[in-house]
C-alpha positions as CSV (number, residue, x, y, z in Angstrom):
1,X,-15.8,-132.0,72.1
2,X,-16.8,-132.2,75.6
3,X,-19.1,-131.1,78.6
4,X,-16.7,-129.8,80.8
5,X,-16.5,-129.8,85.2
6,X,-17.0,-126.3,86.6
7,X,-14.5,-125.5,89.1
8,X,-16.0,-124.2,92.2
9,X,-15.8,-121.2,94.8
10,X,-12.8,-121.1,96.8
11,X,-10.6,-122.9,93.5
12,X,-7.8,-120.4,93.1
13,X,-7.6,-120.6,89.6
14,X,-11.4,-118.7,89.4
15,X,-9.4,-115.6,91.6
16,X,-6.8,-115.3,89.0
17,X,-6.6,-112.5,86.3
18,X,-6.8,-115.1,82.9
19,X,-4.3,-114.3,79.9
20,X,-5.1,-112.8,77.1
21,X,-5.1,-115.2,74.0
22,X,-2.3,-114.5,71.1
23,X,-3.0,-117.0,69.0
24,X,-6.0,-119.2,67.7
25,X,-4.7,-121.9,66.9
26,X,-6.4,-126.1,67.4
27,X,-6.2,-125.9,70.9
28,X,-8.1,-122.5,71.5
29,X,-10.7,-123.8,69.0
30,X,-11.1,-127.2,71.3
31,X,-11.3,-124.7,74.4
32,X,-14.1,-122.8,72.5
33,X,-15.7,-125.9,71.5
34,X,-15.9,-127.6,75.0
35,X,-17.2,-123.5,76.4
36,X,-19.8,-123.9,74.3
37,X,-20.8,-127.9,74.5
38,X,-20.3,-126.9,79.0
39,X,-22.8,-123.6,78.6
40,X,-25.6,-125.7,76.1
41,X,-26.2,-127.9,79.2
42,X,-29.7,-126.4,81.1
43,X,-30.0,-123.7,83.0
44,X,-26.8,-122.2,82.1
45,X,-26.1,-119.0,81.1
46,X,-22.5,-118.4,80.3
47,X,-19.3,-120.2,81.2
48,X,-15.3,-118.5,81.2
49,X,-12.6,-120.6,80.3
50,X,-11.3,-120.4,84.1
51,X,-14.6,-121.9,85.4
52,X,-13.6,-125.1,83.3
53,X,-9.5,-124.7,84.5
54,X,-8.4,-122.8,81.4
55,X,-6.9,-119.1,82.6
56,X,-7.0,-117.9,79.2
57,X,-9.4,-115.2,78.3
58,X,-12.5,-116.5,76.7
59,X,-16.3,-117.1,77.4
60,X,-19.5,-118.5,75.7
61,X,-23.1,-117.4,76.6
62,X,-26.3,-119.1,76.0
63,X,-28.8,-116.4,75.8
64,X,-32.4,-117.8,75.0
65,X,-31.0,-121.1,73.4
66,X,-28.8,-119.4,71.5
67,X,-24.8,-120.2,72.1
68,X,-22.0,-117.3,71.5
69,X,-18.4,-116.9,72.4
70,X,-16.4,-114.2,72.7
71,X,-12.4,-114.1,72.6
72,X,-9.9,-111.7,74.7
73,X,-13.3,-109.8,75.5
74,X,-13.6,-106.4,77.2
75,X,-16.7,-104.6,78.3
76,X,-16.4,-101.3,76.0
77,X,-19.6,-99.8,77.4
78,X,-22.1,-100.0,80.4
79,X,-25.6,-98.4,80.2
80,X,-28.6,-97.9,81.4
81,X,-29.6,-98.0,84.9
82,X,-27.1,-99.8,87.5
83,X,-29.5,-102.2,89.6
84,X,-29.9,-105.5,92.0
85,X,-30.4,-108.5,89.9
86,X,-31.0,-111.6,91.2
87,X,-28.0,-113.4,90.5
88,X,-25.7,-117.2,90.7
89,X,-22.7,-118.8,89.4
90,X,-22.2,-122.4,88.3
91,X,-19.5,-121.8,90.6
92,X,-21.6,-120.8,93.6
93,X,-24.1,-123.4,92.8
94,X,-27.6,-123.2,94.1
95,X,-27.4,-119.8,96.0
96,X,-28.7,-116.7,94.5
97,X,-28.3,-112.9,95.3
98,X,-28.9,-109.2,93.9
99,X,-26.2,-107.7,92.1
100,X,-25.2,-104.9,91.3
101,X,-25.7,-104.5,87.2
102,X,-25.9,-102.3,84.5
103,X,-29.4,-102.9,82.7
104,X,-27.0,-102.5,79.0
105,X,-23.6,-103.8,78.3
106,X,-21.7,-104.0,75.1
107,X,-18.4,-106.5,74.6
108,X,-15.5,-106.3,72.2
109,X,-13.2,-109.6,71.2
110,X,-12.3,-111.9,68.7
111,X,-13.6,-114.7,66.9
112,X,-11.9,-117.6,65.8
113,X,-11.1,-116.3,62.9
114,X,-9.5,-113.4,64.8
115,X,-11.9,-111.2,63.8
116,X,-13.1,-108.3,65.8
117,X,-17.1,-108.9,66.9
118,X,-18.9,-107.4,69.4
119,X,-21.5,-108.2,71.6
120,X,-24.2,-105.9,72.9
121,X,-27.6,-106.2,74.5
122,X,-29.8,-105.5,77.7
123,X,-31.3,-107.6,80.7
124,X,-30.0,-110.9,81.0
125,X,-27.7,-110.6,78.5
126,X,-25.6,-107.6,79.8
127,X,-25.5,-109.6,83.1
128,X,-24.4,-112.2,81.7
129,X,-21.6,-110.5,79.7
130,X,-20.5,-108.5,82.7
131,X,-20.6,-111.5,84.9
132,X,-18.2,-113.6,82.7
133,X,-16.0,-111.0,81.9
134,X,-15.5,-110.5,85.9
135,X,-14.9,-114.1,85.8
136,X,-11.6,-113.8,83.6
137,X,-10.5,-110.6,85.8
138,X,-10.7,-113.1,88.8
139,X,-14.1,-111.5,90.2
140,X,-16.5,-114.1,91.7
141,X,-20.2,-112.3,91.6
142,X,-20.2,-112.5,95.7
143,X,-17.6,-109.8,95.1
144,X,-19.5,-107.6,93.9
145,X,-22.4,-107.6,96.2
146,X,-23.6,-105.3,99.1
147,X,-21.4,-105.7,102.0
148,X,-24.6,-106.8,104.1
149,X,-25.2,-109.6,101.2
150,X,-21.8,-110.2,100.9
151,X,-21.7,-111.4,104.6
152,X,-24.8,-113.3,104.0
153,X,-23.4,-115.3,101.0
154,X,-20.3,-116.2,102.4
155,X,-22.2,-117.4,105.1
156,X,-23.8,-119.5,102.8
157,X,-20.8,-120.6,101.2
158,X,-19.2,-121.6,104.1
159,X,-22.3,-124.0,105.4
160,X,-22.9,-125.6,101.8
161,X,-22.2,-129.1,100.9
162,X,-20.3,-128.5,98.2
163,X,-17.9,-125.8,99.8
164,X,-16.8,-128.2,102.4
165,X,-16.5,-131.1,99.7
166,X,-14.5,-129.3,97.7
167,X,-12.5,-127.7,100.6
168,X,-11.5,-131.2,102.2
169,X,-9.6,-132.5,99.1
């Protein structure tokens, strides 16, 4: 369907807690269509409905090429070692930080044909299911960080180009 804009930092909508999905129906199969066109564009790993204007639960992930989406999702499990991982947001664009992670996550939702599926995995893709699903409880990755880093990036955010151009609409 469609490559879709990423809302950015400081765009309420990305600190609001997104609804839960009751039924699949055309237009949630056009929002999971457009996730997934927005996350197969380079460099991306994962996309939530909210970063695209949608506050309904849902995300897609792009893991090594390959594109999957997950519907009402909820981390069931963490695992592993909790770590810094170098980490950015399509909503943050161009600015990168460690993060706090869990090397292993596993996700629970539903497909489109309301079916329950789950998600699991380590490295990049339990950061990237625990960094979209923060996305549709209205967590920004800055939020998590350090409060040392945390400073640091909202420095950052405050002297990009893209902060003030979006802040002077």
């Amino acid at each position: 369907m469609a490559v879709r804009s990423i809302r950015l930092y400081g765009d309420p909508i990305l600190a609001s807690v997104s609804d839960p999905v009751h039924t699949v129906d055309e237009g949630i199969r056009g929002l999971i269509t457009d996730l997934c066109d927005t996350t197969r564009e380079p460099g991306r790993a994962g996309v939530a409905a909210c970063q695209i204007g949608v506050g309904l639960r849902a995300f897609s992930i792009n893991i090594g090429g390959e594109i999957s989406y997950l519907i009402n999702p909820e981390i069931v499990e963490f695992g592993g070692e909790l770590r810094d991982v170098e980490e950015g947001c399509l909503s943050v664009p161009d600015l990168f930080f460690p993060t706090p992670r869990y090397s292993y996550a596993r996700a629970r939702g539903i497909d489109l044909d309301g079916h329950e599926v789950e998600l699991e995995g380590e490295g990049l893709l339990a950061q990237a299911l625990q960094h979209e699903t923060d996305h549709l409880n209205g967590i920004v990755y800055v939020r998590r960080l350090h409060p040392e880093v945390r400073r640091q990036a909202m420095s950052a955010i405050r002297k990009s180009d893209w902060f003030h151009a979006a802040t002077e609409r």
